[in-house]
C-alpha positions as CSV (number, residue, x, y, z in Angstrom):
1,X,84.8,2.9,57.7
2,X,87.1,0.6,59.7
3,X,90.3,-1.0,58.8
4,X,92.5,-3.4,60.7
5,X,96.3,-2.9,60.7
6,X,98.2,-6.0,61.9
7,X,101.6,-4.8,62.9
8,X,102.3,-1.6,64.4
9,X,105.9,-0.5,62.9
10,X,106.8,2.4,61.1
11,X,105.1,1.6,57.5
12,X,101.8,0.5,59.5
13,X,102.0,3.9,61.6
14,X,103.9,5.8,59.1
15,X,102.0,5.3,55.7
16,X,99.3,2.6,56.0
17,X,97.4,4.3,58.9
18,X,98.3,8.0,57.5
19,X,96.6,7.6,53.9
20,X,93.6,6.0,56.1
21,X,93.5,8.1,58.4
22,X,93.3,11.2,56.0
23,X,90.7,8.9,54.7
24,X,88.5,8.8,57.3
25,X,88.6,5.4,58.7
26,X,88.9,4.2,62.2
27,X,91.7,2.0,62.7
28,X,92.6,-0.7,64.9
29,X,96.8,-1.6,65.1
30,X,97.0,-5.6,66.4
31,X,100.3,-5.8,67.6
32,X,102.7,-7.9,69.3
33,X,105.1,-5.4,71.7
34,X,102.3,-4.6,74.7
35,X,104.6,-1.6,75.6
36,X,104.1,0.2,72.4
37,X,100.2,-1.1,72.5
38,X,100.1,0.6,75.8
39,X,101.8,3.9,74.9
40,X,99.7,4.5,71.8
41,X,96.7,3.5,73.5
42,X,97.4,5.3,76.7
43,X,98.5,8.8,74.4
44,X,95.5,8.5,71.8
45,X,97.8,10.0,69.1
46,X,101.2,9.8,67.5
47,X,103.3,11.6,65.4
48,X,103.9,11.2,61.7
49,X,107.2,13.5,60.1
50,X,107.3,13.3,56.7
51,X,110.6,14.0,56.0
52,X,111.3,16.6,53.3
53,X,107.7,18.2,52.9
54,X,106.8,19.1,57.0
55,X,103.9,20.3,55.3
56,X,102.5,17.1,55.3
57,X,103.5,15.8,59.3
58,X,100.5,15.1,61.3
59,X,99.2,13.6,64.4
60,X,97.1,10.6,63.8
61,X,94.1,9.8,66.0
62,X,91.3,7.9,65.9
63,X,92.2,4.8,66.4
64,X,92.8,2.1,69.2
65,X,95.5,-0.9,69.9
66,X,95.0,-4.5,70.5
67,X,97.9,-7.1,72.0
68,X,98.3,-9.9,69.2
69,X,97.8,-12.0,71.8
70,X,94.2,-10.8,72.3
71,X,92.5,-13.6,70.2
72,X,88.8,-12.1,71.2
73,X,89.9,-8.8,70.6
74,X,91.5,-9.5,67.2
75,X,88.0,-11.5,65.8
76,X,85.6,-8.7,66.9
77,X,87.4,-6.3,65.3
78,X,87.7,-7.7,62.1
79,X,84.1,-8.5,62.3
80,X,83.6,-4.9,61.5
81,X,86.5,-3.8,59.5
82,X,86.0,-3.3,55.8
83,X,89.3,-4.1,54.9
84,X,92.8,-5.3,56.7
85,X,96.4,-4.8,56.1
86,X,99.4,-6.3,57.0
87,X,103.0,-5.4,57.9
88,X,104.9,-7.4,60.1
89,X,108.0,-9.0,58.4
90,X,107.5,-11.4,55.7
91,X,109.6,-14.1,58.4
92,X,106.3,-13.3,60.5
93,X,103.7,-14.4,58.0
94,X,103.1,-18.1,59.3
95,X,103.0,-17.2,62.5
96,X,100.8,-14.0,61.8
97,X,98.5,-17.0,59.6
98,X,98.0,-19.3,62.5
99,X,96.6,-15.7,64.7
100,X,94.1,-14.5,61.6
101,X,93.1,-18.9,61.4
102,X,92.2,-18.4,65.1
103,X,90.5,-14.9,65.3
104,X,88.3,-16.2,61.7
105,X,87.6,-19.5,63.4
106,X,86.0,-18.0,66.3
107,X,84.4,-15.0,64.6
108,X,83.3,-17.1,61.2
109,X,79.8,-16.5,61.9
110,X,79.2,-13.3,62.0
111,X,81.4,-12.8,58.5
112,X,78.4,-14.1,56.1
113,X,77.2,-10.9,55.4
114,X,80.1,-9.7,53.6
115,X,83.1,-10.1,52.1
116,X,86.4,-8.3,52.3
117,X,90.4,-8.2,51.8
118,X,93.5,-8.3,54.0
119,X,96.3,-6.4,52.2
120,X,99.7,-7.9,52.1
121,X,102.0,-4.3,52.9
122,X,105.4,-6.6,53.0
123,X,109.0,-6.3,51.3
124,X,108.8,-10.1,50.7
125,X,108.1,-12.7,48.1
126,X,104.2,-13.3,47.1
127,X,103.3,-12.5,50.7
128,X,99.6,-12.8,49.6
129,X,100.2,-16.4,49.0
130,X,102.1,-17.5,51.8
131,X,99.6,-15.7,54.2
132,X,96.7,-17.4,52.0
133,X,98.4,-21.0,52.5
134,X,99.2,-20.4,55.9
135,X,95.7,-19.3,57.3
136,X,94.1,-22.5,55.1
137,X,96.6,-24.7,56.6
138,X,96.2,-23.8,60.0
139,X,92.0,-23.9,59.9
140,X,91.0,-26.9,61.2
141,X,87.6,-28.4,59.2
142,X,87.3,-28.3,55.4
143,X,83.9,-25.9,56.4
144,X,86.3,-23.2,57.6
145,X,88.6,-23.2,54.9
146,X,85.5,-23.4,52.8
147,X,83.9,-20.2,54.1
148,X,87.7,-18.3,54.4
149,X,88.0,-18.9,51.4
150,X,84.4,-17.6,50.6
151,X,84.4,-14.9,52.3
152,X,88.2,-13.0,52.6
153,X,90.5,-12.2,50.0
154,X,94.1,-11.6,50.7
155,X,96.1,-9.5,48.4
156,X,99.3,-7.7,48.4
157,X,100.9,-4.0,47.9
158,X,104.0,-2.4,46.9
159,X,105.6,-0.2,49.2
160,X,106.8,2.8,47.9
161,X,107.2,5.0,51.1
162,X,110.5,4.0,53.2
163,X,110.2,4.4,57.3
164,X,113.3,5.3,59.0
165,X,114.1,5.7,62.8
166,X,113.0,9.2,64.3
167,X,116.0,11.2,65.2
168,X,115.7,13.1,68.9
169,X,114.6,16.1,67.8
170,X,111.6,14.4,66.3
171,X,111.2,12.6,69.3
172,X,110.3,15.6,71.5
173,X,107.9,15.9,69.9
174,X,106.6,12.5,70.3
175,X,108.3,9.8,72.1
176,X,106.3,6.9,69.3
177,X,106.7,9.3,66.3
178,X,108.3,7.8,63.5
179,X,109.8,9.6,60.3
180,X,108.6,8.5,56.8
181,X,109.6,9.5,53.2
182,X,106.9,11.6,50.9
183,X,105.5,9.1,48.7
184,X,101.9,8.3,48.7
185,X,101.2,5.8,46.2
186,X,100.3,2.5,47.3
187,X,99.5,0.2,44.4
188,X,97.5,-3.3,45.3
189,X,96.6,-6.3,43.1
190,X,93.0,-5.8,42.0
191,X,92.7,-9.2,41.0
192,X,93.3,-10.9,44.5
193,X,90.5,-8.1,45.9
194,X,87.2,-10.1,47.4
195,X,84.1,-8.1,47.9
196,X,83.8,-4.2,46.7
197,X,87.2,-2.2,46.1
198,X,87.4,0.2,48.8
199,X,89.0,3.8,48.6
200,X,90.9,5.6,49.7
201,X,93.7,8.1,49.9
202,X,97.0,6.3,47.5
203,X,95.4,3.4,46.6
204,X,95.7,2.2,43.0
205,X,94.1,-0.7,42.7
206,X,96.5,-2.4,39.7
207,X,95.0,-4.5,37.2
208,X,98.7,-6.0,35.4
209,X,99.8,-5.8,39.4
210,X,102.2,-8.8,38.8
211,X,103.6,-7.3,36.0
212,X,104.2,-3.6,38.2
213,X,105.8,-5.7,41.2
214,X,108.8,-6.8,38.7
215,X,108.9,-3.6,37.0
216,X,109.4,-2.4,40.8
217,X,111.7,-5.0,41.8
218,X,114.0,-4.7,39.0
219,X,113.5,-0.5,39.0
220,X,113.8,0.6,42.6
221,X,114.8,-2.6,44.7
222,X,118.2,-2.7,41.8
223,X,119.2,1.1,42.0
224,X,119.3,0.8,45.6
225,X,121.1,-2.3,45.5
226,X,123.4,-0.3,43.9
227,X,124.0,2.5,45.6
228,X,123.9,0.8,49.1
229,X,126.8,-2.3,48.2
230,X,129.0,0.4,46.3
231,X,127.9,2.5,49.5
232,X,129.4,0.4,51.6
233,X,132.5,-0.6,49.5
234,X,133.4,3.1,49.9
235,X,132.7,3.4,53.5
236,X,129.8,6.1,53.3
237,X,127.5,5.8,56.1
238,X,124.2,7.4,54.8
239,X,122.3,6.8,52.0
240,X,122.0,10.1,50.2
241,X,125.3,10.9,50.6
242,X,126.1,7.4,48.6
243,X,123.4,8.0,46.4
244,X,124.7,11.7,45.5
245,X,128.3,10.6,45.1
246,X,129.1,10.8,41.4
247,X,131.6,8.0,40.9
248,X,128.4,5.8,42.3
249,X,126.1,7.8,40.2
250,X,128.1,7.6,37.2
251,X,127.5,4.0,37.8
252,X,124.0,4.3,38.8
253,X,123.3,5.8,35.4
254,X,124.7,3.3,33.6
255,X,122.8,0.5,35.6
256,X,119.7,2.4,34.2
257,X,121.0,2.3,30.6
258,X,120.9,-1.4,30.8
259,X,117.6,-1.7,32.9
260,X,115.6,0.6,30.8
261,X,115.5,-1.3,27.8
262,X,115.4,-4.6,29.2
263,X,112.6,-4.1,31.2
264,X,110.7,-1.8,28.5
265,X,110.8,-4.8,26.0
266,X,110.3,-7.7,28.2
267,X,107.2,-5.8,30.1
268,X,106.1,-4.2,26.8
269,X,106.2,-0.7,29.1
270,X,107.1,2.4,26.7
271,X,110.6,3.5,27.3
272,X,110.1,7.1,28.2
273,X,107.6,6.0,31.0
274,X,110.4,3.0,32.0
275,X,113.0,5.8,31.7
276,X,111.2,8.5,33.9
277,X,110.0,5.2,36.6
278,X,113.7,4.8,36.8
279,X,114.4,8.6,37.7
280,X,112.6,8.8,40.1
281,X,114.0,5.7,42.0
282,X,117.2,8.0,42.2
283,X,115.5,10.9,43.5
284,X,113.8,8.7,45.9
285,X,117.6,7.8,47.5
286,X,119.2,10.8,46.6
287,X,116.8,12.9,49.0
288,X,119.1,14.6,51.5
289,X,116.3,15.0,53.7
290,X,115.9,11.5,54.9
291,X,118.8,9.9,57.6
292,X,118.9,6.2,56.5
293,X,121.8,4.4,56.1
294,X,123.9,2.0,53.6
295,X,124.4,-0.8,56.0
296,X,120.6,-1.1,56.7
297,X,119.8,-1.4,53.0
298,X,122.5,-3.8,52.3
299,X,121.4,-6.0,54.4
300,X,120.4,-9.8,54.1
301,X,122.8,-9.8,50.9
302,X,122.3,-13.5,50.1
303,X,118.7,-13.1,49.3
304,X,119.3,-10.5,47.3
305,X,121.7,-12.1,44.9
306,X,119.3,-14.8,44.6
307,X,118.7,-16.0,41.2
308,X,115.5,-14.2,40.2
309,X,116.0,-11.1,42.5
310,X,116.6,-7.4,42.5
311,X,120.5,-8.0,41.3
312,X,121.3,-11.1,39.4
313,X,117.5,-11.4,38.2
314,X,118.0,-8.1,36.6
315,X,121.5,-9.6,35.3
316,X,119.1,-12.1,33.4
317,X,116.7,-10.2,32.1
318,X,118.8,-7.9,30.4
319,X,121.0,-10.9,29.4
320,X,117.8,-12.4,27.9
321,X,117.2,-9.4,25.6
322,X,120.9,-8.9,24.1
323,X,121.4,-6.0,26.5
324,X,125.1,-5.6,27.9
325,X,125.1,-5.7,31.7
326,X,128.5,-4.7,32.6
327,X,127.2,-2.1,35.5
328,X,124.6,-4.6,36.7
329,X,128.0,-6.8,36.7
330,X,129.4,-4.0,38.7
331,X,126.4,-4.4,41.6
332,X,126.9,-8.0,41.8
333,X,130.6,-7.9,42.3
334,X,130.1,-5.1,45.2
335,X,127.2,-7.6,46.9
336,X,129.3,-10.8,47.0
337,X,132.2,-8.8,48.5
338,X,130.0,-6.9,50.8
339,X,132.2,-6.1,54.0
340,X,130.0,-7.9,56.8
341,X,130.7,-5.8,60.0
342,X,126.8,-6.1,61.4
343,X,126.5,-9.2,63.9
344,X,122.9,-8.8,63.7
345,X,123.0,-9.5,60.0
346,X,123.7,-13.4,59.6
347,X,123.6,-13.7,56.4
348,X,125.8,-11.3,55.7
349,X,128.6,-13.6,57.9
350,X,127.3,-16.6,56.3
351,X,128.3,-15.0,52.6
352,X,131.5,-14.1,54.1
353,X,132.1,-17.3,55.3
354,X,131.1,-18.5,51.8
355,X,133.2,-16.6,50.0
356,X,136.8,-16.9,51.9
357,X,136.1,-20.9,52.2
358,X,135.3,-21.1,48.5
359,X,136.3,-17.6,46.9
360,X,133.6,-16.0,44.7
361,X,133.2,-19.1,42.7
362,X,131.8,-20.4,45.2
363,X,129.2,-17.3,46.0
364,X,128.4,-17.1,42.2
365,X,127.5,-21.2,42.3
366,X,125.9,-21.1,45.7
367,X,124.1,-18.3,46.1
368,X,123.6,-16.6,42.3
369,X,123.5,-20.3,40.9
370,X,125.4,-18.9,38.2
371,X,128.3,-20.9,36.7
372,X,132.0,-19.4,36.9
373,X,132.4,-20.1,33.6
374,X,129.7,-18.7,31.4
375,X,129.5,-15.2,30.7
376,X,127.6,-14.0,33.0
377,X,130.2,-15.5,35.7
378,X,133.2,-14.3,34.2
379,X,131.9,-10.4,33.8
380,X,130.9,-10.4,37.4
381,X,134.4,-11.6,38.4
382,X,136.0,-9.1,35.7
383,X,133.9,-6.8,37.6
384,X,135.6,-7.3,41.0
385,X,138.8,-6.6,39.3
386,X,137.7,-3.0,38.1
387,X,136.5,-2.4,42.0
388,X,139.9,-3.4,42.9
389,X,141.3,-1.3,40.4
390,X,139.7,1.7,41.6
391,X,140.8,1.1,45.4
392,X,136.7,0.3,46.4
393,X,137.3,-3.0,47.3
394,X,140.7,-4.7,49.2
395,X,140.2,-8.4,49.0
């Protein structure tokens, strides 16, 4: 079996290649940084630590790495892959969609025989769909987007394993090892699939995947949310030790007590299953064994107090089901006041910016597009009072 990995990060080295690997394909990474194409090439193997359970570390081989440049290269290879993943960036999609338009376009051909998927592996909104529309828009006759269409299916995953920079001592070991946490599920719309499912190690091929993705979003994506804004508020660096502390845990528990229900009516999921889902999103962060940090996963805070995401869409949905949100409140509150410190993280200037031109009136209209005055508004600025109160937060 062959599968085609475009990117060559940490969750394409780190998790998609591992479960195929242990699966027994032959992979091919297309990737833009020709350094790291040449030293994984030039090495034939690289190092995976999965942090927590060693056990489980391995050298991956069997597999070779092609520039993204490398049109040719990119065309013949997925002429024999039986299925393709991506994970690049979700701001790299269009420009990964023009590439995958241009390998199909001179490789079309030789695709009739058979049909297969490219898998979406990105931290980004309906990925499938923007790669779909992107690859369509860039072919250039109706015949080719007749026969894409046709022939490839492109679908999208949920990443449940994190990837975090190797520290040094992993590093001796292997200058392009990279450190992952131990989860193994990776869940994939069935309905998006073209062609025969193919298996392999993790894959759950989800029928209500749409459904799972919010359950996700509004499980994981919000306790993290949590603990990495309050994180921050508090000045702790790394995420377990943020995700351990209890006044943040006491807080954490609470956000659960408002998510569990809401999301156990609205997604008709039984509560003890929502309940344990939930659980194990805090293990997940609370794991001492894995160095990431608070300011990395509080990043880009003004998408993620968008109006249907991880924070204020979670505000909604328990809103929508008679479910008091004062701890979801709580996360808001700590995201709008987020201390920006990270030049490399725009966004986060541009809510500061926001926020002293216009105060948090301004943020909640703006950014949450909730009003100041209903109350939803008024708890999240009640809310900044009670992090004030407790000395969290100075301004």
């Amino acid at each position: 079996m062959n599968a085609v990995i475009f990117g060559g990060g940490k969750i394409s080295r780190g998790f998609i290649a591992q479960l195929l690997y242990r699966s027994g394909f032959h992979i091919t990474f297309v990737e833009l940084d020709e350094k790291l194409v040449k030293s994984l090439n030039k090495a034939g193997k690289y190092y995976v630590n999965v942090m927590g359970n060693p056990a489980e570390s391995q050298w991956i081989k069997n597999y070779q790495c092609i520039c993204l440049k490398d049109i040719e290269g990119i065309a013949s290879a997925l002429q024999k892959a039986d299925i393709a993943f991506t994970s690049v960036g979700g701001k790299n999609l269009d420009a990964l969609a023009g590439t995958i338009a241009s390998a199909f376009s001179r490789g079309s051909k030789n695709f009739n025989e058979g049909m297969f998927t490219i898998i979406t592996c990105e931290n980004w909104k309906e990925p499938a769909s923007q790669l779909n529309e992107g690859i369509l828009r860039e072919l250039k006759t109706k015949e080719l987007q007749e026969a894409f269409e046709a022939q490839i299916g492109i679908s999208e995953a949920v990443i449940m394993r994190s990837g975090v920079e190797a520290t040094e001592e992993v590093r001796k070991i292997d200058a392009n090892a990279v450190s992952v946490t131990d989860y193994w599920e990776l869940p994939i719309d069935k309905s998006r699939m073209k062609g025969e499912l193919i298996p392999f190690l993790g894959a759950e091929y989800k029928e209500n995947f749409k459904g799972f993705l919010q359950q996700k979003l509004y499980t994981f994506n919000t306790t993290n949310a949590t603990i990495a804004y309050l994180g921050r508020l508090r000045g702790i660096e790394l995420l377990w030790e943020a995700a351990n502390d209890p006044e943040i845990v006491e807080i954490v528990h609470r956000v659960h007590q408002e998510i569990n229900p809401a999301i156990s009516r609205e997604m008709e999921i039984p509560i003890e299953e929502q309940e344990h889902f939930s659980q194990k999103a805090l293990k997940k962060y609370q794991d001492k064994s894995v160095t990431d940090f608070t300011e990395r996963h509080a990043r880009d805070p003004i998408r993620k107090l968008g109006p249907n995401d991880r924070i204020i869409g979670t505000l909604r949905l328990a809103e929508k089901q008679g479910i008091p949100c004062d701890a979801l409140a709580v996360t808001a509150a700590a995201a709008i006041y987020y201390p920006a410190t990270n030049p490399k993280d725009p966004t986060a200037l541009k809510l500061k910016e926001l926020r002293e031109k216009q105060g948090i009136d301004g943020v909640l209209k703006q950014i949450c597009e909730i009003s100041p005055e209903e109350k939803a508004g008024k708890l999240i600025k009640k809310q900044a009072e009670f992090l004030r109160q407790k000395g969290w937060l100075n301004v």
